[in-house]
Biopython code that builds the backbone (N, CA, C, O; Angstrom):
import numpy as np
from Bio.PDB.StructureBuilder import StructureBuilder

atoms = [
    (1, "UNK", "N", (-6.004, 8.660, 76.154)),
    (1, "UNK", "CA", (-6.592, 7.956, 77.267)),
    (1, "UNK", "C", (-5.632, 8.040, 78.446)),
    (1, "UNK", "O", (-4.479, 7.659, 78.244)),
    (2, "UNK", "N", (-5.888, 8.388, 79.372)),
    (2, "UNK", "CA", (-5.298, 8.558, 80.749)),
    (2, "UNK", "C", (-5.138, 6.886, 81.281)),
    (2, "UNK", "O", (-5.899, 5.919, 81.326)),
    (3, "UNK", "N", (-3.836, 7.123, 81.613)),
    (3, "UNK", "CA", (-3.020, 6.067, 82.293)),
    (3, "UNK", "C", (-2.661, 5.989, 83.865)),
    (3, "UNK", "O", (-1.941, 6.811, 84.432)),
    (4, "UNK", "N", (-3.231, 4.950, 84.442)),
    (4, "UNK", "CA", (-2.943, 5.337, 85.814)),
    (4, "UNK", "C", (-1.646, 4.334, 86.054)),
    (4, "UNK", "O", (-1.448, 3.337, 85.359)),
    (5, "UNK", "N", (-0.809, 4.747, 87.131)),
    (5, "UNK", "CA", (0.572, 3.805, 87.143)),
    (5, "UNK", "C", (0.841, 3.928, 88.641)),
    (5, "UNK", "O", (0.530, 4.902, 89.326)),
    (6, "UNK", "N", (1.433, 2.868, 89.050)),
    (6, "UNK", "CA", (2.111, 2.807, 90.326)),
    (6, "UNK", "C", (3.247, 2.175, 90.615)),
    (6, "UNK", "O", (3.352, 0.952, 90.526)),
    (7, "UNK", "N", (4.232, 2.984, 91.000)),
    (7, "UNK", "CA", (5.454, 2.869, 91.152)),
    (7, "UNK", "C", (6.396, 3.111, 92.993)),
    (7, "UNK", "O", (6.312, 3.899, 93.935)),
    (8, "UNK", "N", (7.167, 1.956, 92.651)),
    (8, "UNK", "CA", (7.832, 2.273, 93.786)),
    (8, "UNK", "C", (8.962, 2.713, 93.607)),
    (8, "UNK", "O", (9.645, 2.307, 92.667)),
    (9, "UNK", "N", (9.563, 3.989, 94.803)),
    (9, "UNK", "CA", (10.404, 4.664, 94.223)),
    (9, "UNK", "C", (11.560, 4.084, 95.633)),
    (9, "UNK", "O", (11.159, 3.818, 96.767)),
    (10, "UNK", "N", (13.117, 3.993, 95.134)),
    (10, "UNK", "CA", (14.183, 3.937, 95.748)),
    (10, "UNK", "C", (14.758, 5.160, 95.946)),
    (10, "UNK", "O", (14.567, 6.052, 95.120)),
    (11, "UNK", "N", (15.309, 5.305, 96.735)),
    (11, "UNK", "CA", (15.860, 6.309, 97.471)),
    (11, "UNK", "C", (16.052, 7.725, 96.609)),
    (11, "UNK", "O", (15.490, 8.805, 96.787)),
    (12, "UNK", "N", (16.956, 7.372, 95.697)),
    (12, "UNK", "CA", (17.531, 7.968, 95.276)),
    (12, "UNK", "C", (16.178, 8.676, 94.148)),
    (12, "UNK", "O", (15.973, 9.871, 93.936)),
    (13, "UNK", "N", (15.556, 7.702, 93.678)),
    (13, "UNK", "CA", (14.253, 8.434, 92.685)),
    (13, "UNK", "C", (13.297, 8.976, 93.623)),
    (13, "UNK", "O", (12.618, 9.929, 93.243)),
    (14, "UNK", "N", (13.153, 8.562, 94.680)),
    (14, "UNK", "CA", (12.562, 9.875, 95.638)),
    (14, "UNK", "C", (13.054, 10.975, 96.067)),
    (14, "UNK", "O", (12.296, 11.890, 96.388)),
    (15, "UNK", "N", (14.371, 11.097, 96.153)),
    (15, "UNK", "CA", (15.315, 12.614, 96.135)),
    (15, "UNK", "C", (14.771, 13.089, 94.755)),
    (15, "UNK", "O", (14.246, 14.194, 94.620)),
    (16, "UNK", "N", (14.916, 12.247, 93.791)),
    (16, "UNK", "CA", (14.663, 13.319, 92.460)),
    (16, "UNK", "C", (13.217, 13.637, 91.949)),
    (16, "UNK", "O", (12.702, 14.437, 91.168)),
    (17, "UNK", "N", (12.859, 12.733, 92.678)),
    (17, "UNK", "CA", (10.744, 13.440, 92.697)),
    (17, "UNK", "C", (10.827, 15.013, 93.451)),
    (17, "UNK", "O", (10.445, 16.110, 93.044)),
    (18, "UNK", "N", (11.290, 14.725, 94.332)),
    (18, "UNK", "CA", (11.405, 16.071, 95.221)),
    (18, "UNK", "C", (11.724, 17.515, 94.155)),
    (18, "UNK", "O", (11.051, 18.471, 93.771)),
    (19, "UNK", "N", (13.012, 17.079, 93.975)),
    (19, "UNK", "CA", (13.574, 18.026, 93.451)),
    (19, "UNK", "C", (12.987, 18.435, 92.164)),
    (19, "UNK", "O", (13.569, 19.384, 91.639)),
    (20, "UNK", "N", (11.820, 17.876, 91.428)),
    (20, "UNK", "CA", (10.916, 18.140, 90.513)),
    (20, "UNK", "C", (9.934, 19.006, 90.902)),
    (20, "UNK", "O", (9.520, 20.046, 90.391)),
    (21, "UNK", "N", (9.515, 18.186, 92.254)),
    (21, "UNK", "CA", (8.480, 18.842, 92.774)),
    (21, "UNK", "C", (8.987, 20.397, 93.185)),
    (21, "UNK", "O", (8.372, 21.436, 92.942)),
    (22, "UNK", "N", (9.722, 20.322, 93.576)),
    (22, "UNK", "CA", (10.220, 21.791, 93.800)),
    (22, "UNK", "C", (9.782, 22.959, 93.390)),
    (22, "UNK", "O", (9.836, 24.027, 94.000)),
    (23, "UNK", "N", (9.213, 22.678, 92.032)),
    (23, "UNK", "CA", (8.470, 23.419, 91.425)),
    (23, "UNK", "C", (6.897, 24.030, 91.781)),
    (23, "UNK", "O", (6.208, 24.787, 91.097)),
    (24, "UNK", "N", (6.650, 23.512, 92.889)),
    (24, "UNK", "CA", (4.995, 23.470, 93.286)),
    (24, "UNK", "C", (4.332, 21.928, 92.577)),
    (24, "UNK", "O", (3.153, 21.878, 92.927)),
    (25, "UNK", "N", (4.652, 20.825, 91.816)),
    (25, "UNK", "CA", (4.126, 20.083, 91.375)),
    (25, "UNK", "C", (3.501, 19.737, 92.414)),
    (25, "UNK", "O", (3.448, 20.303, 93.506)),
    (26, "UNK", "N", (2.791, 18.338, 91.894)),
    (26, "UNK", "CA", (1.958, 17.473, 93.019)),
    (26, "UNK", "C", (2.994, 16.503, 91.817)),
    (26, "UNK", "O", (3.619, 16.896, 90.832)),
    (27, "UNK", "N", (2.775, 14.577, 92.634)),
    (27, "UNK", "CA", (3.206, 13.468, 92.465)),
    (27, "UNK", "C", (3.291, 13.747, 90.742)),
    (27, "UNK", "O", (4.154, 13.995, 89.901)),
    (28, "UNK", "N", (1.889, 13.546, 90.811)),
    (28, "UNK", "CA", (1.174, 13.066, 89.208)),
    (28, "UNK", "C", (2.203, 14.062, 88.190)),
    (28, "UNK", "O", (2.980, 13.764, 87.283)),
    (29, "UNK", "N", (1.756, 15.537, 88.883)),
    (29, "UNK", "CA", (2.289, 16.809, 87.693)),
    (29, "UNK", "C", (4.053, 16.329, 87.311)),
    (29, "UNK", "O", (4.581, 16.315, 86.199)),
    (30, "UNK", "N", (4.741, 15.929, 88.797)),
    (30, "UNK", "CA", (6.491, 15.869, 88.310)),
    (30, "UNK", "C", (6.338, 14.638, 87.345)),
    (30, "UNK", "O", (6.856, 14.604, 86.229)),
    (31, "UNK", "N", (5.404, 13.404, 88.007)),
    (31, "UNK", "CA", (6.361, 12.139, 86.988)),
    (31, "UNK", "C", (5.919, 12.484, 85.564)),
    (31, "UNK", "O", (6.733, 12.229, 84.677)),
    (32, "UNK", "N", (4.780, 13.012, 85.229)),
    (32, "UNK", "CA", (4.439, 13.522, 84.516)),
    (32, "UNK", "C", (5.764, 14.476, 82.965)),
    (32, "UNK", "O", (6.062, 14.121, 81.825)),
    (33, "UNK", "N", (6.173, 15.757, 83.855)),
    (33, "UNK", "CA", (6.771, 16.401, 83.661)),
    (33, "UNK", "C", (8.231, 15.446, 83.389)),
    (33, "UNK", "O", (8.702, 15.382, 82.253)),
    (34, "UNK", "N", (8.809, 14.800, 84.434)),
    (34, "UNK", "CA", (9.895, 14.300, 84.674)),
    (34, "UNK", "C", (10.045, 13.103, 83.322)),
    (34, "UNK", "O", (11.111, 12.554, 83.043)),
    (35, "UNK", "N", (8.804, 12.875, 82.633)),
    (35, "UNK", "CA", (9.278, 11.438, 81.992)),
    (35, "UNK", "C", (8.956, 12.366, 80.595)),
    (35, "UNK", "O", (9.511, 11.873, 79.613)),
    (36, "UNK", "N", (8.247, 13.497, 80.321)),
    (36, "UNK", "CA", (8.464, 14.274, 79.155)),
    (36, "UNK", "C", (9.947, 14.636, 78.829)),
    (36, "UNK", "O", (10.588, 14.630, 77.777)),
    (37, "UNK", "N", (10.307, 15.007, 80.335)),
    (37, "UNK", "CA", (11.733, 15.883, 80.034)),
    (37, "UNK", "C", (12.865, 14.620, 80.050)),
    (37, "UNK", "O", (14.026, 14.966, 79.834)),
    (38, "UNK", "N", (12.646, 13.387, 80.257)),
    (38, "UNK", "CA", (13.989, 12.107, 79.819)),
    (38, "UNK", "C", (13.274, 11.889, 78.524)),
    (38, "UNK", "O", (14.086, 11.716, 77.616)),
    (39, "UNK", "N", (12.244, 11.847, 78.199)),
    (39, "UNK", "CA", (11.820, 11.227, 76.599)),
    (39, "UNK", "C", (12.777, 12.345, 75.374)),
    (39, "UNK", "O", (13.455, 12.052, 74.389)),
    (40, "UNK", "N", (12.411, 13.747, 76.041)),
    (40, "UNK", "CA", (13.270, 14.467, 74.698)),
    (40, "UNK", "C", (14.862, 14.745, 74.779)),
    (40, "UNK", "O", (15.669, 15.152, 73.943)),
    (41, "UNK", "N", (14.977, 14.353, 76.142)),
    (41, "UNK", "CA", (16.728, 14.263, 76.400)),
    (41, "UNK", "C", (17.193, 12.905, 75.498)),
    (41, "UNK", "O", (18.315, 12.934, 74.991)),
    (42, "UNK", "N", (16.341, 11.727, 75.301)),
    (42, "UNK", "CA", (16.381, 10.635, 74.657)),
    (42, "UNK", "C", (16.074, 10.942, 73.385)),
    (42, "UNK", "O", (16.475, 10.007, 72.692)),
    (43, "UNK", "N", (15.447, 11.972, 72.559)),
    (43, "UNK", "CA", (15.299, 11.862, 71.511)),
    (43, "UNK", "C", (16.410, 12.703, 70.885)),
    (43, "UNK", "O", (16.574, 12.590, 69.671)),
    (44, "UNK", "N", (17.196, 13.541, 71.586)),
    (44, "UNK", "CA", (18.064, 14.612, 70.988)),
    (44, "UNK", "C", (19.459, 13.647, 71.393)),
    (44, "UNK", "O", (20.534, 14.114, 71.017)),
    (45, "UNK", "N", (19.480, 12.730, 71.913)),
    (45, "UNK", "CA", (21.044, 12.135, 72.125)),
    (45, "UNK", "C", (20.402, 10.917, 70.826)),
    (45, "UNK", "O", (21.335, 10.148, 70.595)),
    (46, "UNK", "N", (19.658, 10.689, 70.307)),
    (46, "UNK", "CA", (19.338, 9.419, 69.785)),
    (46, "UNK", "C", (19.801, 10.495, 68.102)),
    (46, "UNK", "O", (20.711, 10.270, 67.304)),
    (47, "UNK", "N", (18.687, 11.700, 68.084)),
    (47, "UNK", "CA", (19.602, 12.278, 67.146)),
    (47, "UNK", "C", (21.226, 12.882, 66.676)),
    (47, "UNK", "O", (21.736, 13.056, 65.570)),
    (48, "UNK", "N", (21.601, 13.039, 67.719)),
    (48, "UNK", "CA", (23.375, 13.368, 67.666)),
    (48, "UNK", "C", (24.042, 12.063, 67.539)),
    (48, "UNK", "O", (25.200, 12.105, 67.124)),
    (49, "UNK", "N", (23.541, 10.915, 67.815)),
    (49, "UNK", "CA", (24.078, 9.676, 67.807)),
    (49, "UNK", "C", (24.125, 9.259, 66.025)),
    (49, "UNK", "O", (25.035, 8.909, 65.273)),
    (50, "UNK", "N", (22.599, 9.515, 65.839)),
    (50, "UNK", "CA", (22.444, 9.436, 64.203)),
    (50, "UNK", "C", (23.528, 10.538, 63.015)),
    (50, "UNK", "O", (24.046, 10.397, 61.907)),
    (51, "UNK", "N", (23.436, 11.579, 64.030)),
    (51, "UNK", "CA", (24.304, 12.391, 62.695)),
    (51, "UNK", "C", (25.665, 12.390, 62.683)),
    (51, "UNK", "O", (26.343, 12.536, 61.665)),
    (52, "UNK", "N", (26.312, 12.142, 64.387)),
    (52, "UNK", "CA", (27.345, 11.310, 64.016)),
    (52, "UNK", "C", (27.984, 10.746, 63.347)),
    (52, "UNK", "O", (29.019, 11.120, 62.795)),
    (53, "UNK", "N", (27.173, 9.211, 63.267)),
    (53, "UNK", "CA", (27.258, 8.108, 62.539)),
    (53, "UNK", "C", (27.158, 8.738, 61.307)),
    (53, "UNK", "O", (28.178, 8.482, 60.667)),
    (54, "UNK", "N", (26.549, 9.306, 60.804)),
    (54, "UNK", "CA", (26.690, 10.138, 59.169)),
    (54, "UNK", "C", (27.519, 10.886, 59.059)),
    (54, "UNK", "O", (27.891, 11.096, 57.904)),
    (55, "UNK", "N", (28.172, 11.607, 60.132)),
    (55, "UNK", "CA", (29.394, 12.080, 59.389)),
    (55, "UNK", "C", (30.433, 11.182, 59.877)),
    (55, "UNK", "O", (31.454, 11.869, 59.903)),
    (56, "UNK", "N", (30.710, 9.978, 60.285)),
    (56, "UNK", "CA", (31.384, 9.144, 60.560)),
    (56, "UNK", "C", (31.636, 8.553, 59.170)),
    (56, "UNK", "O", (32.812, 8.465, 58.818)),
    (57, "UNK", "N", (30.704, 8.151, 58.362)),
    (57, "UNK", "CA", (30.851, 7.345, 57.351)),
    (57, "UNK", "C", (30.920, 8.307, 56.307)),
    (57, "UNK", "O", (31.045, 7.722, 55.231)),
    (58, "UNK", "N", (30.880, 9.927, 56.144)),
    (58, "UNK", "CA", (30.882, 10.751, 55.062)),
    (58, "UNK", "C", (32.349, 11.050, 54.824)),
    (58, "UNK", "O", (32.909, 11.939, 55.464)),
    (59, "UNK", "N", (33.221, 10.046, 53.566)),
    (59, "UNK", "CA", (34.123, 10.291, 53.363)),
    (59, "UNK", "C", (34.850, 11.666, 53.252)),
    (59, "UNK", "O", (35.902, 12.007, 53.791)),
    (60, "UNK", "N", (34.037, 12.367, 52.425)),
    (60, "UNK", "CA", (34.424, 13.262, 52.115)),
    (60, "UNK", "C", (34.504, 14.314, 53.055)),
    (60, "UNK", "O", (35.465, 15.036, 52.792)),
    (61, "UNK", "N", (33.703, 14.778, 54.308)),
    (61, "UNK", "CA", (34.111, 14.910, 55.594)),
    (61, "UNK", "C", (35.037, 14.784, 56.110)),
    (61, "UNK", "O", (35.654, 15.667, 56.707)),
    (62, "UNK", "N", (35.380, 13.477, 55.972)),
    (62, "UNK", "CA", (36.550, 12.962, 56.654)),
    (62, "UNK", "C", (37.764, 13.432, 56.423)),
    (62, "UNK", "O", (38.674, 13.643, 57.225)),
    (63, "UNK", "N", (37.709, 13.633, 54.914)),
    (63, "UNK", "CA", (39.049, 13.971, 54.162)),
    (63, "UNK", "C", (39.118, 15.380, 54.915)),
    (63, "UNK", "O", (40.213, 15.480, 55.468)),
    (64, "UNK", "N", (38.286, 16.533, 55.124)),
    (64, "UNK", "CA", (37.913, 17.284, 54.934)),
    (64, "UNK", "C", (38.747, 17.976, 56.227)),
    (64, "UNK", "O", (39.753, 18.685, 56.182)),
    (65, "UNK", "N", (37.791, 17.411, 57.665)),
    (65, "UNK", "CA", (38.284, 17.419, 58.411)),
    (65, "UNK", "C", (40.384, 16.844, 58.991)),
    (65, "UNK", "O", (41.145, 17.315, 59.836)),
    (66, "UNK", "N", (40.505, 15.898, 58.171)),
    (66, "UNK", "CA", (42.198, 15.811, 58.066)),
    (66, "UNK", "C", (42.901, 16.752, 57.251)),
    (66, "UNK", "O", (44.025, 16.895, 57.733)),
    (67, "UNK", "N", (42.716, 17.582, 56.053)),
    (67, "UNK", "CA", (42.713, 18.527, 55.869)),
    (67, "UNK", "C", (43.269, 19.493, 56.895)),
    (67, "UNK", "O", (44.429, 19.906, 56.925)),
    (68, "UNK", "N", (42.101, 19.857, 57.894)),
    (68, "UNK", "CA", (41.686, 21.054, 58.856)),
    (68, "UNK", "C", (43.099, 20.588, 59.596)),
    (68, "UNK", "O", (44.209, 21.096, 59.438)),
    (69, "UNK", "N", (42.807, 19.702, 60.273)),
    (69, "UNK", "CA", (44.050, 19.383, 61.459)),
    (69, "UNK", "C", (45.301, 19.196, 61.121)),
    (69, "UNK", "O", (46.079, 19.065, 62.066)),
    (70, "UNK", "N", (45.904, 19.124, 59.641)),
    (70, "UNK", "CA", (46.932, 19.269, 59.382)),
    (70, "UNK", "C", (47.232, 20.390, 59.515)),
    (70, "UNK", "O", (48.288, 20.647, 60.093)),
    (71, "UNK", "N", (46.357, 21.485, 58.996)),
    (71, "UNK", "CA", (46.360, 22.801, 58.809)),
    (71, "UNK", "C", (46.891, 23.660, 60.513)),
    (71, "UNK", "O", (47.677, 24.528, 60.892)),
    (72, "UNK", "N", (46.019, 22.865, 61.003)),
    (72, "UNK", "CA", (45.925, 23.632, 62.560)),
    (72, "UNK", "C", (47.432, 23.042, 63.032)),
    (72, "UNK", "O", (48.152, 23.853, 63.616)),
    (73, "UNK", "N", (48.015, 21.522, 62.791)),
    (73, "UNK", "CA", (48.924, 21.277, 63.705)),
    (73, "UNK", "C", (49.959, 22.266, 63.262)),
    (73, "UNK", "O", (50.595, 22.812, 64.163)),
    (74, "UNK", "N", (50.303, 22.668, 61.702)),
    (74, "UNK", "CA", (51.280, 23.760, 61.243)),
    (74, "UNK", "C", (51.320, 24.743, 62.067)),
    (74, "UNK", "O", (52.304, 25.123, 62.701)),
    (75, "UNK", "N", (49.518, 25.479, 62.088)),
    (75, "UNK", "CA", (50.163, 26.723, 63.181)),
    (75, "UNK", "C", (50.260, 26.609, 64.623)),
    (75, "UNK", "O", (50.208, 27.584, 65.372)),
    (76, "UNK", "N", (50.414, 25.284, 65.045)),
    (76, "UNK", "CA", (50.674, 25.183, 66.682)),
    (76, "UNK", "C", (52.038, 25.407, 66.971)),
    (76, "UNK", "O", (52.922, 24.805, 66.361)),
    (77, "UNK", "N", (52.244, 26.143, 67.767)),
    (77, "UNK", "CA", (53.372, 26.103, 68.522)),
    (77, "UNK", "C", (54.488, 24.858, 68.748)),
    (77, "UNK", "O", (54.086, 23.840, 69.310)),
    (78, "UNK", "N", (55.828, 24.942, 68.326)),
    (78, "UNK", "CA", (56.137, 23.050, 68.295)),
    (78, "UNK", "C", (56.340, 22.926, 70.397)),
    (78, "UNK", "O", (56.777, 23.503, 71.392)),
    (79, "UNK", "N", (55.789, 21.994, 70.013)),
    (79, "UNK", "CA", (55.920, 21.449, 71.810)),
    (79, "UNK", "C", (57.310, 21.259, 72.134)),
    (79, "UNK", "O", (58.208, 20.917, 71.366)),
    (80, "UNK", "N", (57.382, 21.525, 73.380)),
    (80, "UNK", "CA", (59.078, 21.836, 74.128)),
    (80, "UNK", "C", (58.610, 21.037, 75.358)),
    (80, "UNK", "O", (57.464, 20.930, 75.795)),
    (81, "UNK", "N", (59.926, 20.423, 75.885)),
    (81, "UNK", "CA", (60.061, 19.860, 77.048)),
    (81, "UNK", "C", (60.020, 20.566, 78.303)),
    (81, "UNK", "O", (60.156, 19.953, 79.361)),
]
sb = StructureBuilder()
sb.init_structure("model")
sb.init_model(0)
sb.init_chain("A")
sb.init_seg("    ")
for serial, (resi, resn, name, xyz) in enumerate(atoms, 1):
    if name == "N":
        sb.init_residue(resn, " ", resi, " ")
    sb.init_atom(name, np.array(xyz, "f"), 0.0, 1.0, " ", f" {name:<3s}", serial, name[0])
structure = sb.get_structure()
């Protein structure tokens, strides 16, 4: 079902209508476009946030990764003044 909406835009969200529109849009086509393209920017930071948190709490990861960086600080160069 089609949604009609009205919004007032501040300065700054009218620079970025523009710059949507840029594309040839009309009003409708950017906010349109513009609130698809923050919904999946929101769904892919909501997922990296989640897998994070899973390898945050995956011990064995953890170990895994301290492991690695011991490994790496051996072959670093020793730091000099």
């Amino acid at each position: 079902m089609a949604r009609s909406l009205h919004v007032r835009l501040d300065d700054a969200s009218a620079a970025a209508l523009e710059i949507v529109r840029a594309g040839g849009l009309n009003d409708s086509e950017a906010v349109r476009t513009a609130l698809r393209e923050a919904a999946a920017r929101r769904r892919v930071r909501s997922a990296i946030r989640e897998e994070v948190q899973l390898l945050a709490a995956d011990e064995r990861d953890r170990e895994e990764m301290r492991v690695v960086r011991e490994q790496l600080a051996e072959l670093a160069p020793p730091l000099t003044d």
